[in-house]
C-alpha positions in Angstrom: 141.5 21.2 80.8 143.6 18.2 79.4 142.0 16.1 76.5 143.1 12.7 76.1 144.4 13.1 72.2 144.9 16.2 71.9 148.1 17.6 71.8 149.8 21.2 71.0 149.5 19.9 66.6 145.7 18.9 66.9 144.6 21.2 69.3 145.8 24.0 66.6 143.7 22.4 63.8 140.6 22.5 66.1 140.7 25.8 66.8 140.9 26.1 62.8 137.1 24.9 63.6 136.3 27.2 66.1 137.3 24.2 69.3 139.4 25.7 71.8 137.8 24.4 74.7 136.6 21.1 76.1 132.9 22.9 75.9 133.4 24.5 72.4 133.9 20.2 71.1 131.3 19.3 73.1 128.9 22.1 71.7 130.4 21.2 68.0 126.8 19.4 67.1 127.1 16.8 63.9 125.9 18.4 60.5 124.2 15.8 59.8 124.4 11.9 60.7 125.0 8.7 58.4 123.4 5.3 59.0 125.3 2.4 58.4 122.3 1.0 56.7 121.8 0.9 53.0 119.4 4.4 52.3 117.4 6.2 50.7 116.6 4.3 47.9 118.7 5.8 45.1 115.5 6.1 42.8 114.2 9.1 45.3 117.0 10.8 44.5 116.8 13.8 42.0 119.5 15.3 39.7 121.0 18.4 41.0 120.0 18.0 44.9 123.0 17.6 47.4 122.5 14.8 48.8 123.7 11.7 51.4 123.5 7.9 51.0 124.6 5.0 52.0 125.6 2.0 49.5 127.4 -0.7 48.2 130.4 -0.4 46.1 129.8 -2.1 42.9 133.0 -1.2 41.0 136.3 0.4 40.9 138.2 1.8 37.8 141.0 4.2 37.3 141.3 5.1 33.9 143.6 7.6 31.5 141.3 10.9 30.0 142.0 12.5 26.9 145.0 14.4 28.2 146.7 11.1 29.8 145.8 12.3 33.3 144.2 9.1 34.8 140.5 9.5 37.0 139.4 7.8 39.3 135.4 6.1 38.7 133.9 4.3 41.4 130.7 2.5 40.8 127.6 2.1 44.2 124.7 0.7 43.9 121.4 -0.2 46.3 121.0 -3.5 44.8 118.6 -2.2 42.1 120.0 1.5 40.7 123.6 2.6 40.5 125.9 6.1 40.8 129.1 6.6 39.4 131.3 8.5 42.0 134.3 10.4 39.7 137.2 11.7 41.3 139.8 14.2 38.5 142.5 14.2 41.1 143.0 11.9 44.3 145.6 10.3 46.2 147.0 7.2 45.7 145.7 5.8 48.9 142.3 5.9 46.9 142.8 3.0 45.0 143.5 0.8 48.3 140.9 1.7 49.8 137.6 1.3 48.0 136.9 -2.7 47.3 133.9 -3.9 46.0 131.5 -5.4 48.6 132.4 -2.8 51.2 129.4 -0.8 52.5 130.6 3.0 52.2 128.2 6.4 53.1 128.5 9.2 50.3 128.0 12.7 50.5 127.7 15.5 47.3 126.1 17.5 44.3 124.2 14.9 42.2 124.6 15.2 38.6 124.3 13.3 35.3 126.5 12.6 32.8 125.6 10.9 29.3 122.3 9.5 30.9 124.4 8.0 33.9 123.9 9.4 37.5 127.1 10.3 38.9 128.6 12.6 42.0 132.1 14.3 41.7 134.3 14.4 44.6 131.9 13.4 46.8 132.7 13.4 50.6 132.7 9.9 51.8 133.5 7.5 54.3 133.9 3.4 54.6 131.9 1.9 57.2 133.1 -1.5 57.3 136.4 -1.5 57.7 138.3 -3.1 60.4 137.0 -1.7 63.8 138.4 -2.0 67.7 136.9 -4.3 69.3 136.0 -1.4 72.5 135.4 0.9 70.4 132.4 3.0 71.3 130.9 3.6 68.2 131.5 0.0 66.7 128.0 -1.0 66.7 126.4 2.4 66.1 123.7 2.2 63.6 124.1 6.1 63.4 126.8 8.3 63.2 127.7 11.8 63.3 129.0 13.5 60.6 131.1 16.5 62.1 132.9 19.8 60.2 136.7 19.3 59.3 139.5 20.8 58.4 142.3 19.2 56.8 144.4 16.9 59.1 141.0 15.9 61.0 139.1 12.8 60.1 135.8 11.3 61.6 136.6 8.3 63.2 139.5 10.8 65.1 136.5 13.4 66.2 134.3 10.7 67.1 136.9 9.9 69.8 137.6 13.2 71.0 133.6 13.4 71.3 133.4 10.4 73.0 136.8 10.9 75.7 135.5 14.3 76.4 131.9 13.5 77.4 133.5 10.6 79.5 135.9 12.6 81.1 133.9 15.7 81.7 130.1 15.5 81.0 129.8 15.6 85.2 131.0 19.4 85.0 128.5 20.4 82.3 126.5 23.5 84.2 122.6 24.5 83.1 122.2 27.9 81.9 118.7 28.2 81.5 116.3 28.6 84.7 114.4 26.3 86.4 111.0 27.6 85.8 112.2 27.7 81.8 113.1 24.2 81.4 109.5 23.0 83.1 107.6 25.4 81.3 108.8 23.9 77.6 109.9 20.8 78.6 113.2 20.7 78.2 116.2 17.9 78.5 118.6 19.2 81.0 121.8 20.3 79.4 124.6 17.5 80.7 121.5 15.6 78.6 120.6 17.3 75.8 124.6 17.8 74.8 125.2 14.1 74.9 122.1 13.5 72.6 123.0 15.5 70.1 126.2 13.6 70.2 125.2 10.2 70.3 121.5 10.1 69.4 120.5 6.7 67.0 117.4 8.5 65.7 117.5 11.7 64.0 114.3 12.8 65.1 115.5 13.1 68.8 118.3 15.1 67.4 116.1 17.3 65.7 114.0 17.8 68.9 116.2 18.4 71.4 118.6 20.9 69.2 115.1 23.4 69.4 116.2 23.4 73.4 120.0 25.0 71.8 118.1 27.0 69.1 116.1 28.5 72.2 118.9 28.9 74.7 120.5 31.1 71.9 117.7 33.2 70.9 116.6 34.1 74.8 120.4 35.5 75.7 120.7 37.4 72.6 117.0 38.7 73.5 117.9 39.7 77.0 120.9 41.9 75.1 118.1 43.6 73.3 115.5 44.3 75.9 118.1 45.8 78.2 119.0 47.8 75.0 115.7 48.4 75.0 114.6 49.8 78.3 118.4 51.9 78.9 117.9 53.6 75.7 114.2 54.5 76.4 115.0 55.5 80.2 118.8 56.0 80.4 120.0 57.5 77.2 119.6 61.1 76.0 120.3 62.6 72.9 120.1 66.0 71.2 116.9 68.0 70.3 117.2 69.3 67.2 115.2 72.2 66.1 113.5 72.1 62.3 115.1 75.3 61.4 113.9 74.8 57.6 116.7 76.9 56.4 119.0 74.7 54.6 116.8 71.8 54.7 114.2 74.0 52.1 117.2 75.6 50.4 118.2 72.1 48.8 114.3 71.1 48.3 114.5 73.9 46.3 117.9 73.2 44.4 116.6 69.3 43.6 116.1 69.0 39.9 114.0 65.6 40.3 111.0 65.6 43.0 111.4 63.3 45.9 109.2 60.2 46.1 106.4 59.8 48.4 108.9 56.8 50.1 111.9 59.2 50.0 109.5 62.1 51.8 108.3 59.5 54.5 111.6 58.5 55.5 112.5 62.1 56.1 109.6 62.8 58.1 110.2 60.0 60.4 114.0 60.8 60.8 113.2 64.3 61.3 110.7 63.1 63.6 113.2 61.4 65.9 116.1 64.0 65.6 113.6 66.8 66.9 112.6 64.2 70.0 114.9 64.5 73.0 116.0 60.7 72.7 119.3 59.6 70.8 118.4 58.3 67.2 118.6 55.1 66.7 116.9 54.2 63.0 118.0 52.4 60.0 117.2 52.8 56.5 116.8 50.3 54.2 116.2 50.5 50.6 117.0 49.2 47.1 120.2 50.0 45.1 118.6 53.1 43.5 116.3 53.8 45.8 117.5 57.5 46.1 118.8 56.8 50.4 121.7 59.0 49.8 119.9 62.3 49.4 117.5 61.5 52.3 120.9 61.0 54.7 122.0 64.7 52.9 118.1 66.3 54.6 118.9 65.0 57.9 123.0 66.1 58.1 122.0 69.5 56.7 118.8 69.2 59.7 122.2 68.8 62.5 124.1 71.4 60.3 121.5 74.1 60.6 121.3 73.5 64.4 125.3 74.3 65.0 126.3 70.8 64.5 128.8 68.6 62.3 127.9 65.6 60.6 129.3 62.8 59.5 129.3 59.5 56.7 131.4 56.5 57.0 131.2 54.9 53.9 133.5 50.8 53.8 135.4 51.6 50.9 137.3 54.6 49.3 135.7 54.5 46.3 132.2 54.8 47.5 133.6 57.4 50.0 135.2 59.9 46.8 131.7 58.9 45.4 129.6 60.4 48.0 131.8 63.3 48.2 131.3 64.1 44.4 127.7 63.8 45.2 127.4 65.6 48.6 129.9 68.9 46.8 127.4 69.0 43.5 124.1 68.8 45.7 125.5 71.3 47.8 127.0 74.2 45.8 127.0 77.1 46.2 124.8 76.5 50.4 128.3 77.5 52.0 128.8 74.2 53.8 132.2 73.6 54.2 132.7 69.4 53.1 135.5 67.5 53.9 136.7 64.0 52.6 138.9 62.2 55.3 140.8 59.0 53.7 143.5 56.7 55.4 146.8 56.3 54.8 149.2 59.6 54.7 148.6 62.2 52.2 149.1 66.4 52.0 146.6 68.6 53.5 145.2 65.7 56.1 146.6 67.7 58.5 144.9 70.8 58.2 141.7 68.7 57.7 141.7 66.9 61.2 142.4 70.6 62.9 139.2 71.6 61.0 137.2 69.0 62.0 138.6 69.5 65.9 137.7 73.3 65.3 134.5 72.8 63.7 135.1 74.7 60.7 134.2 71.1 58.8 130.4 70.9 58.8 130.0 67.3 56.8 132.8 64.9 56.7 132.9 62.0 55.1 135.2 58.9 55.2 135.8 55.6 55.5 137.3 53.9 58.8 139.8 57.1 58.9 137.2 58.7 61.0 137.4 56.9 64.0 141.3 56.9 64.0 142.4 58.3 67.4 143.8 61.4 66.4 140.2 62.3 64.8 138.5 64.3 67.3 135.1 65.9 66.4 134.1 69.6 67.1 130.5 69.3 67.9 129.5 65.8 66.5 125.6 66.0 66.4 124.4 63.7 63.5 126.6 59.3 62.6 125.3 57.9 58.8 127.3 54.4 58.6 126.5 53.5 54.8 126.3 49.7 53.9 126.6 49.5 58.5 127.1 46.0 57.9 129.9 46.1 56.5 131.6 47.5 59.9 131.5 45.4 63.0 129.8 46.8 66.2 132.9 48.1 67.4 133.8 50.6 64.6 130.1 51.7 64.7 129.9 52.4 68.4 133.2 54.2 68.1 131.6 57.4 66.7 128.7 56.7 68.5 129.7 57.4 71.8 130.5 60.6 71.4 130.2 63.0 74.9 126.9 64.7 73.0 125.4 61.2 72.4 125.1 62.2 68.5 121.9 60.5 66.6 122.5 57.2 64.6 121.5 56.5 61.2 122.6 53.4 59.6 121.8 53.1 56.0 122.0 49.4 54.1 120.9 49.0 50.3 120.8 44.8 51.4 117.1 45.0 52.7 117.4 43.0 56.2 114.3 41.1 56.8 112.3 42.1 60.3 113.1 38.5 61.6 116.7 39.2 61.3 116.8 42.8 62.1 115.5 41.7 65.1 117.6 39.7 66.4 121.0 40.9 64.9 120.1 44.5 65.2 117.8 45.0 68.5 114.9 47.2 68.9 116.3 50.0 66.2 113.8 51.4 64.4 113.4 50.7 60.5 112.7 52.8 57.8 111.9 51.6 54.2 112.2 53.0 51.4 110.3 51.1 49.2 109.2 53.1 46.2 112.0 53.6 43.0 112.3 56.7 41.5 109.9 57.1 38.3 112.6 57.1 35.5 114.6 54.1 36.7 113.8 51.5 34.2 114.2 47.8 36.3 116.9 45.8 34.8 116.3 42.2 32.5 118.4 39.9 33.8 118.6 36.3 31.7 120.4 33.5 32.8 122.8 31.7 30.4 124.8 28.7 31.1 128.3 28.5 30.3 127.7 27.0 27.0 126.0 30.2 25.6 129.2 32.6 26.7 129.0 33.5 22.8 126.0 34.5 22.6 126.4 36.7 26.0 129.6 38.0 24.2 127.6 39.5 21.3 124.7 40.7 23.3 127.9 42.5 25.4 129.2 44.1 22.0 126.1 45.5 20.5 126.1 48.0 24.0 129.2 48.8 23.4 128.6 49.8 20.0 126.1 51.8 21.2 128.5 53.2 23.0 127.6 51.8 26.8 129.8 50.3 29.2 130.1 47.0 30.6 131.3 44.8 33.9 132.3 41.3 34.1 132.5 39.7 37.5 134.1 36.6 38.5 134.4 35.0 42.5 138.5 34.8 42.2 141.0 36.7 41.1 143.4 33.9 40.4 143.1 30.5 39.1 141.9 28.1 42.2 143.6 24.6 42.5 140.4 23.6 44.9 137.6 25.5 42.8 137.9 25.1 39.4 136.2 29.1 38.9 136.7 31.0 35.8 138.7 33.7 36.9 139.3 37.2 36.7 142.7 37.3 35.4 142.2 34.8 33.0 138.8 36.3 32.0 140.4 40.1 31.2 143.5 38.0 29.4 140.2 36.3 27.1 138.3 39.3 26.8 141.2 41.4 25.8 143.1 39.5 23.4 140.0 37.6 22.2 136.8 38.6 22.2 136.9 42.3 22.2 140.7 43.3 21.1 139.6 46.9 19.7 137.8 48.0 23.1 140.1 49.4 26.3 139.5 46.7 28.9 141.1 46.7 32.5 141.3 44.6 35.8 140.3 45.8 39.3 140.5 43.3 42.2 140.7 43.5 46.0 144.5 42.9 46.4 145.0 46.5 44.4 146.2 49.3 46.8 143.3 52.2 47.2 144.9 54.3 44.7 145.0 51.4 42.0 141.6 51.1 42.6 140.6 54.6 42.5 142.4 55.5 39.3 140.9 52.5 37.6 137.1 53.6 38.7 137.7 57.0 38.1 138.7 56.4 34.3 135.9 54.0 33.9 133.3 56.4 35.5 135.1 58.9 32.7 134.4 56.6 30.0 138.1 55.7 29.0 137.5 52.0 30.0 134.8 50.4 27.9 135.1 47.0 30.0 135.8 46.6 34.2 136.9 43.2 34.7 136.5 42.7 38.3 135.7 40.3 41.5 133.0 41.8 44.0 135.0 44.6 44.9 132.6 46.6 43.2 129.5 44.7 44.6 128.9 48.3 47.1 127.4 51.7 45.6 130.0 52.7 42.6 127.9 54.8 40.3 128.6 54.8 36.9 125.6 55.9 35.0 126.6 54.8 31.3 127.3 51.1 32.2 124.2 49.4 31.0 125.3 45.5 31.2 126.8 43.2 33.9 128.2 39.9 33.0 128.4 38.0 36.6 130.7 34.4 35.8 129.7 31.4 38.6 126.7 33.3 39.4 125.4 29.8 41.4 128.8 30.7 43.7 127.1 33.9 44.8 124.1 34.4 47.0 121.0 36.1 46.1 121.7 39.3 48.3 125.1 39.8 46.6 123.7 38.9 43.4 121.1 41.4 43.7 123.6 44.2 45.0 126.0 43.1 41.8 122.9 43.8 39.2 122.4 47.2 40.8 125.6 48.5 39.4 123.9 48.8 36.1 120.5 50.3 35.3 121.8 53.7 37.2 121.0 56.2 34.1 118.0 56.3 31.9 119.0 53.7 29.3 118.1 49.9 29.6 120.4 48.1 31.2 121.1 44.2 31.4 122.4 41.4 33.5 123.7 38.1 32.7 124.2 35.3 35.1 126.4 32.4 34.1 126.0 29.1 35.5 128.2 26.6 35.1 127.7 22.7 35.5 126.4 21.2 37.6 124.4 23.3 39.2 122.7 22.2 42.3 119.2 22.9 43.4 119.4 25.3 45.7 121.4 27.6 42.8 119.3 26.5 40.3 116.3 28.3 42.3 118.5 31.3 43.6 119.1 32.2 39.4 115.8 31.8 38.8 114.6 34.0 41.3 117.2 36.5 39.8 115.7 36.9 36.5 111.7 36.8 38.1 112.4 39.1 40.6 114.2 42.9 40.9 112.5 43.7 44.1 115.0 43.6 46.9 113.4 43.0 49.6 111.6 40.3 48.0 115.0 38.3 47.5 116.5 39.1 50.9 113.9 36.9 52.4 114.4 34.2 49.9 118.1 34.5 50.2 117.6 34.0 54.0 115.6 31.4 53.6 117.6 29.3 51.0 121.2 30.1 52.7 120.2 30.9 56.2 121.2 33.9 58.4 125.1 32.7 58.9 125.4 33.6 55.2 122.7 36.5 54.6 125.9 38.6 54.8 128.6 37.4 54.3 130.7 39.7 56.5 131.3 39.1 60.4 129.4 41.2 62.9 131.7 41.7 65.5 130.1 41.8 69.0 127.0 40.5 68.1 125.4 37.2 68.7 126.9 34.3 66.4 124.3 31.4 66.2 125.6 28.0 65.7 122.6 26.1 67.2 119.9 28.6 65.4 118.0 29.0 62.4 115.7 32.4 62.0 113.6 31.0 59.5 112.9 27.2 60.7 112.7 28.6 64.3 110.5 32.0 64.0 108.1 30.4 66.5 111.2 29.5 69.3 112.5 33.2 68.4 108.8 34.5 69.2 108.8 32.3 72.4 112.1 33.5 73.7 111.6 37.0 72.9 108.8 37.0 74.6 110.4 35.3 78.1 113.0 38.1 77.7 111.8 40.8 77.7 108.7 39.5 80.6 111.9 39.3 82.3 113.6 42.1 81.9 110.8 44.3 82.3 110.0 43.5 85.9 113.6 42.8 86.7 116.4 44.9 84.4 119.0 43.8 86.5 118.2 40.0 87.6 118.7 40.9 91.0 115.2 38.3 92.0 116.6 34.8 93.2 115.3 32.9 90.7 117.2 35.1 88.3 120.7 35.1 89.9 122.0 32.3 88.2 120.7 33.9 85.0 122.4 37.1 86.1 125.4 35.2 86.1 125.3 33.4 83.0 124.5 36.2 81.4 127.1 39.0 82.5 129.7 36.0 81.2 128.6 35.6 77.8 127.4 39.5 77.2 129.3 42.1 79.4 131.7 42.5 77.1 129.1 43.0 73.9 126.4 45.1 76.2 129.1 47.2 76.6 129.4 48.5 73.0 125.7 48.9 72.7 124.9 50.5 76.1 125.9 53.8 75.9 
């Protein structure tokens, strides 16, 4: 569909937003919305919030710093407080367009500085400047505030907005049923689209985006329950038998009793392996919490019965890691273990012709395994470790082999039931929620910026006592739009600074595998005192003498990747320690997430804060390919709509699994366009 504006140039920088068609702009909702009235009262506001007003500019001043490098101060004001807006670097456009007088709506971190109330490079926009006369949004009390990308500006997607709805708001089709819209109430779509466009109160906004937040959540809730009912009627798996051979052999090996969690979780998987019905379970448990040797009991249950089994681990490292592990647990048992890595290298050969023989009993890997060329024996038992770091694609891969093998996805980022729900389905959780007796928890302290020497010295005594140490930082180089410490210039400090008589090296992401691997195996050896890295190391590396972590711009991070960085220390008997630096200013919302850091070590405690505080789009930070994206959603301010549309779902799909009723054809239709293509990878 042609859109008056948009040509081959902007319709590229739109899709950099996620627009490519006339529907996708129209179901771009504002992120918020700015009045053109003066508000809130600047005396409401409170120091590190993020926050959005709308003044008067007072005062404009661009003045030379220290360095000769001049900034740009611009003073608002509601007629009885005032905020400094301060700008390091800006174009020269800047200084033409604020005036004094004008009205202009401000956006931003709030900060203070030497008693004065100030925001730096804050969003912003004039709102009374020069308007056309015919243009819609001229006397508009409220506006919307819509994402951007560079090249975009609001007043240009306000008119997009407004020419696509008047161009094509006749073709807009309802998705939901009839007898779903009268049973909640519901504004018809055509109407509830244009609302959350062009609303002038808030509260309507807020109202009618529950009718989105619900359309989302009873979709992605008819995926699940026809998960649901094929895998409890449709899909068959293998039934194992609880031979007890090899199983007791390693009970008997173990030199450290299982917990009563760990012993659960066994019985539970056993439970399902020895059921006719394809396994379908996740683990979840805390960095430490001992799920690797639970995932050995259940491959050794599929080995004993004639069967291969296999791990696929994200990263190299952890994958070398769990073979080290897997060939010490299991010497001397006769199980033949294989490691299957990418890229070429000798003997990989001779290693896929085992696995297609069956010689290879356990293999482990990374996303080598579900190459094309990798064909499986007898595959009778999937682990995916850390699963969500693979999109549903790469997980179903091995899934569907011909035997329908049993599933177990393990994750040391405890998912919380309202989002394991809806992201994955009906699978059935395991917790293991009980650390091993001799794992001390680890004191983490947070430290602002300005007490990095006193952090360095804490650092130093454990390396005098011989201990290791990681420092973390978000980049690896020096950021011209986030001013981060980072890791280069961090191991350049360290090691020609602060610790010049200690061997110190650099690991980041943009290292090939083998750079990486060398480095981790030497530190793991105890040849590199200090690891100097970016969140590479964030999943399952086990080095048992590193006692402190050092995490720089710990308010960039979230609380779940926070809590998976602290659980790289602490892994042997000795103390361990975890600093958190925050750097200036810190807003609210990281203010509470370091907090909760240094209160809490339990991690299923902070996943739900973390959801709660950042939201589900975050919680992980990776994509999950095939899955349901919501954009209209939030899992914990609409638990009660998720409830309701669950619950409508599955009603549905109960009586009728294949909407073949009247009133469900349209529904049948809507569906099968938005999900064919993702039921497909889950449906087998």
């Amino acid at each position: 569909m042609y859109l008056k504006g948009v040509g081959e140039y902007r319709s590229k920088l739109l899709a950099k937003i996620g627009v490519h068609t006339v529907l996708d702009l129209m179901e771009l909702f504002p992120r918020t919305y700015l009045s053109r009235n003066v508000n809130p009262s600047l005396a409401e506001l409170q120091v590190g919030e993020n926050v959005a007003l709308t003044a008067e500019i007072s005062w404009v001043d661009a003045r030379p710093s220290t360095t000769g490098k001049k900034i740009l101060h611009v003073g608002v004001n509601d007629k009885a407080l005032g905020i400094e807006c301060v700008w390091f670097r800006y174009p020269p456009s800047y200084l033409k367009i604020f005036k004094p007088g004008s009205t202009i709506w401000i956006s931003g971190t709030l900060s203070s500085f030497n008693g004065q109330l100030q925001i730096n490079h804050p969003e912003f926009e004039i709102l009374d400047k020069e308007i056309d006369e015919h243009d819609f949004w001229k006397n508009k009390l409220l506006l919307p505030v819509y994402p951007l990308t560079e090249g975009l500006t609001q007043t240009m997607m306000r008119k997009l907005v407004y020419s696509c709805f008047e161009q094509y708001a006749s073709y807009i089709e309802e998705v939901l049923p009839d007898f779903l819209l009268q049973k909640y109430g519901f504004a018809p779509r055509r109407v509830a689209l244009q609302i959350m466009h062009f609303t002038e109160k808030r509260e309507v906004a807020d109202k009618t985006r529950r009718r989105f937040a619900y359309e989302e959540f009873f979709f992605s809730q008819i995926l699940w329950a026809r998960h649901k009912i094929y895998h409890s009627q449709n899909s068959y798996g293998i039934k194992f038998d609880n031979k007890k051979k090899l199983t007791t052999e390693l009970k008997n090996k173990l030199s450290f009793k299982l917990t009563s969690a760990q012993k659960r979780v066994i019985r539970e998987i056993f439970a399902d392996m020895c059921s006719p019905r394809q396994m379908s379970r996740l683990i979840q448990g805390d960095v430490g919490s001992g799920k690797t040797i639970v995932t050995i009991f259940a491959m050794l249950l599929a080995v004993e019965n004639g069967y291969q089994a296999t791990l696929m681990a994200p990263t190299e490292i952890l994958a070398e890691q769990h073979y080290q592990n897997f060939q010490k647990l299991l010497d001397g048992m006769g199980i033949k273990i294989i490691l299957l890595k990418g890229g070429s290298y000798k003997g990989k050969t001779e290693q896929k012709k085992q696995i297609a023989d069956g010689s290879a009993q356990i293999i482990l890997g990374t996303h080598a395994l579900i190459q094309k060329d990798v064909d499986f024996a007898k595959l009778g038992f999937v682990a995916v470790d850390e699963q969500h770091r693979f999109g549903v694609e790469q997980r179903a891969m091995l899934a569907k082999g011909n035997s329908h093998p049993d599933l177990l996805y393990i994750s040391a980022t405890p998912i919380p039931r309202s989002l394991a729900m809806t992201v994955y389905g009906d699978l059935q959780v395991s917790q293991i929620d009980e650390m091993p007796p001799n794992r001390k928890a680890v004191i983490t302290y947070y430290r602002s910026e300005r007490k990095l020497d006193t952090v360095f010295a804490d650092v130093e005594r454990e390396l005098r006592n011989g201990r290791q140490a990681y420092f973390v930082c978000p980049l690896v180089e020096e950021s011209e739009k986030l001013a981060l410490l980072d890791a280069q210039r961090l191991y350049t400090h360290l090691k020609d600074k602060i610790y010049p008589s200690y061997s110190i090296e650099l690991l980041h992401g943009r290292m090939s595998a083998k750079e990486k691997d060398a480095i981790m195996q030497r530190f793991k050896a105890g040849e590199i005192k200090i690891l100097v890295t970016t969140t590479v190391i964030e999943v399952g590396v086990d080095v048992a003498n590193a006692s402190v972590m050092v995490i720089e711009h710990a308010e960039r991070f979230g609380l779940a990747q926070l809590h998976q960085l602290r659980g790289r220390v602490g892994r042997g008997a000795d103390q361990a320690y975890c600093f958190l630096i925050g750097h200036h200013p810190l807003s609210a919302m990281a203010r509470e997430r370091l907090n909760i850091m240094t209160r809490s070590t339990d991690g299923f405690v902070i996943a739900e804060k973390d959801l709660e505080l950042r939201g589900p789009g975050e919680f992980f930070g990776y994509e999950q390919s095939g899955l349901p994206q919501f954009r209209f959603a939030n899992l914990i301010a609409d638990q009660s709509i998720l409830n309701l549309a669950r619950k409508d779902a599955f009603e549905i799909i109960n009586k009728d699994f294949q909407m073949i009723k009247p009133e469900h054809e349209k529904l049948r239709i809507i569906y099968l366009s938005k999900y064919k293509q993702k039921e497909s990878l889950i449906l087998y």
